[in-house]
C-alpha positions, 0 to 999 in steps of 0.5 A: 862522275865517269866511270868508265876508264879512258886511256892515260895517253892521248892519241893527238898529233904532236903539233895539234895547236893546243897545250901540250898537257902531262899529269903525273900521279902520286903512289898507287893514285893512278886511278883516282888522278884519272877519275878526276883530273884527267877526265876534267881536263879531257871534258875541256876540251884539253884532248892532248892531256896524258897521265904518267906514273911517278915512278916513270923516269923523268927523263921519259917524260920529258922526251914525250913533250919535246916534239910538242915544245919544238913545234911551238906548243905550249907546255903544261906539267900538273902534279899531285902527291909524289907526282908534285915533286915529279913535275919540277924534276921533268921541268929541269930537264926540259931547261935543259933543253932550252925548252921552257915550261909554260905552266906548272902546277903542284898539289901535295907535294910535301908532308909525309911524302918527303920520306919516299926515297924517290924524294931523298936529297931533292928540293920540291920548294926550290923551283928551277929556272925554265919554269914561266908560272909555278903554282904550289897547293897544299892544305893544312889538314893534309899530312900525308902532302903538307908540311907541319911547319907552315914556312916549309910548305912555301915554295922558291923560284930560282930564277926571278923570271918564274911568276909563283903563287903558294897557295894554302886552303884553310883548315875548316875548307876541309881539304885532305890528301884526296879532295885537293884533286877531287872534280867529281861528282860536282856535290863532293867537290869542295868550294875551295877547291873549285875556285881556287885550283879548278877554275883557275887551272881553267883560266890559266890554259885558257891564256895559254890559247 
C-alpha cells in the first residue's frame, strides 16, 4: 500500500478529456479515504480525482466541478460515511444548474451517521432528479453506516430518469464501516468489496470514456 501522502486536489485542466472525479469523506476518515480511494483512482489512471472534507459547503463543491460540466466532461460524486450523504446534496446543486450528474456513488451513508446535525431534516434515501446512475452500498455489519431496519437502507430516486442500484454486502462478507472503502493492500481487501464496488466502480468510469 502507498504510504506516502498525495495532494487531495488534482492539478489537471479543467477541460482535460476524462471524468471529472470528486470523493467526499466522512468525519475525521481524510486520511484513510486518501489511502485508499484516492489512491486507487489515481493508479487508474483517474488524475483529475480530488478529495473534499464533508464539512466543506456543498456549494464549493459544486462550484469546482462546474467549469468541467460546462466544458462537456462527465461528472462523477463517490461518497463514504457523512461524505454519502454529502455527494447527493452537491448533485442537487449542480441540477440546479441544469449540470447533471453523470455517476453517484454512496457508501455508508446512514446508520449511526443519521445523528450528525449535519444530517438533521435531510433525506439521504431520497435520490434528486439531476443524477443519471446512483449507487447505494452498505453493509449490515456496519452500524455506524447501516440502518438496522433493512427496508430503511434503500434508497429512491425522484426522477425515473436516475438508473439506481442498492446494493448490500452480506453479513458473513464481513464488511464494516472501514473495509466498505478499503483497496489496499490487495490481501485485506474483502472479495466482496472488490467485485461489487471496485471493480464495478472501474467499469462503470470506463463507460464514462
Amino acid at each position: 500500500m502507498p504510504h506516502a501522502s498525495i495532494p487531495w486536489h488534482a492539478q489537471v485542466s479543467a477541460t482535460a478529456p476524462s471524468p471529472r472525479i470528486a470523493l467526499i469523506h466522512g468525519l475525521a476518515a481524510g486520511k484513510h479515504m486518501e489511502r485508499h480511494l484516492l489512491t486507487f483512482l489515481r493508479a487508474a489512471g483517474y488524475a483529475d480525482t480530488s478529495l473534499y472534507s464533508n464539512h466543506l459547503k456543498p456549494s464549493r463543491i459544486a462550484d469546482d466541478l462546474a467549469q468541467a460540466a460546462n466544458a462537456g466532461r462527465p461528472i462523477v460524486l463517490i461518497g463514504y460515511s457523512q461524505g454519502g450523504s454529502q455527494v447527493l446534496k452537491v448533485a442537487k446543486l449542480l441540477s440546479k444548474r441544469d449540470i447533471e450528474t453523470d455517476l453517484v456513488m454512496s457508501l455508508a451513508a446512514g446508520g449511526l451517521g443519521r445523528f450528525y446535525f449535519g444530517q438533521w431534516g435531510f433525506n439521504m434515501r431520497r435520490i434528486p432528479a439531476g443524477i443519471k446512475r446512483y449507487f447505494n452500498y452498505y453493509a449490515p455489519k456496519d452500524i455506524l453506516g447501516t440502518d438496522l431496519l433493512p427496508s430503511a437502507n434503500l434508497a429512491r430516486a425522484v426522477s425515473p430518469d436516475t438508473y439506481l442500484e442498492n446494493i448490500t454486502y452480506p453479513l458473513e462478507a464481513g464488511v464494516d464501516h472501514f473495509k466498505i472503502v478499503t483497496c489496499y493492500p490487495a490481501t485485506q481487501v474483502l472479495p466482496e468489496v472488490k467485485t461489487l464496488f471496485l471493480d464495478r466502480l472501474l467499469v462503470e468510469l470506463a463507460l464514462l470514456g
